[in-house]
Each structure stands twice: as structure tokens, then as C-alpha cells.
C-alpha positions in Angstrom: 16.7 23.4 10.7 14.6 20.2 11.0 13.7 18.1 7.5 10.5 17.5 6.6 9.2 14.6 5.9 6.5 12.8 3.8 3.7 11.2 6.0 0.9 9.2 4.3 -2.4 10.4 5.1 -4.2 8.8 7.5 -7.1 7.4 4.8 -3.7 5.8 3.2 -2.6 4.1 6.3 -6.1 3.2 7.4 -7.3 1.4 4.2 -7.4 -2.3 4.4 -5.3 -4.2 2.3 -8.2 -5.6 0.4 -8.7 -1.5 -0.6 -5.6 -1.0 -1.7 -5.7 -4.2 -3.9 -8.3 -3.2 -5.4 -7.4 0.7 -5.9 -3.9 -1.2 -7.6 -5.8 -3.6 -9.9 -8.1 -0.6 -11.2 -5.1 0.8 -11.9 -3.8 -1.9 -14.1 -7.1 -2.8 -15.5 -6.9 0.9 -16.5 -3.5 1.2 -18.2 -4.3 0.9 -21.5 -6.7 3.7 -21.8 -3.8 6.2 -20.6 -3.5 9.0 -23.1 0.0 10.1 -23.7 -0.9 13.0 -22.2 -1.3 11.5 -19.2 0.6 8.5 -19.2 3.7 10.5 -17.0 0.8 11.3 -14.2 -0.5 7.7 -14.2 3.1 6.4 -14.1 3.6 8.6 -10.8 0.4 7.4 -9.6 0.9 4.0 -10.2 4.4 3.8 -8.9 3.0 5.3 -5.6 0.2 2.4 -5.0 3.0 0.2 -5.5 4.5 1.2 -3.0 1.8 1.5 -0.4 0.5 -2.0 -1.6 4.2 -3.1 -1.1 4.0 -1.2 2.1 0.8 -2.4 3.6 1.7 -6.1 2.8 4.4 -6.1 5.1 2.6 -4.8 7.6 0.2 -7.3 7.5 3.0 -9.9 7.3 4.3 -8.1 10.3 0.7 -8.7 12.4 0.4 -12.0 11.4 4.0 -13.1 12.8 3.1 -11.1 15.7 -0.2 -13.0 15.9 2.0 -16.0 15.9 3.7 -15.3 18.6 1.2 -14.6 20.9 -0.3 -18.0 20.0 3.1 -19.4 21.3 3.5 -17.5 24.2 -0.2 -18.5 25.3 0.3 -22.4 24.9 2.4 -22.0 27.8 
């Protein structure tokens, strides 16, 4: 039997980093006014733009060395 696995949805993977910034820093801007009711759903919610900020910064970082390289290769 073949394991499932968790794929982000394509509005997740598409968003530009400057997006998902600002979706995080809501989120922190927000933190305080978390009932207790709701702080164990905000906590989940939180952790998982963390890691999709974490996420889409490394793929940038990626892009940009790759960007780097192609400068190299087309001094030559």
C-alpha cells in the first residue's frame, strides 16, 4: 500500500514571499488577542506559516544562487 503524503496547495506554493510575510506578521501582530480557547488552533496555525515562510525562503535562496550561476556561466 502506497503512503500518503501532505502536499501544500497550490495558492501555498504560489504565494510570493512578500505574502507569506505578511500572512506571518498578521499573525504575530495578532497573538495577543488569542483567547484561550483558541490559543491551541492559533499555535497550529502559526507553527505551519513558519514553516512555509521557512520553506519559501529557501527556495528563494535557492533561485537566487541559481541566478548566480547563470550570470557566471554567461560571462564566458
Amino acid at each position: 500500500m502506497a503512503a500518503l503524503a501532505v502536499v501544500p496547495s497550490p495558492a501555498v506554493t504560489a504565494a510570493s514571499l512578500y505574502v507569506i510575510e505578511d500572512e506571518l506578521a498578521a499573525l504575530i501582530e495578532t497573538a495577543e488577542l488569542v483567547s484561550a480557547e483558541q490559543e491551541q488552533e492559533f499555535r497550529a496555525e502559526f507553527q505551519a506559516a513558519l514553516i512555509v515562510a521557512v520553506d519559501k525562503r529557501d527556495r528563494v535562496g535557492q533561485f537566487l544562487t541559481h541566478l548566480e550561476q547563470q550570470i557566471g556561466f554567461a560571462r564566458f
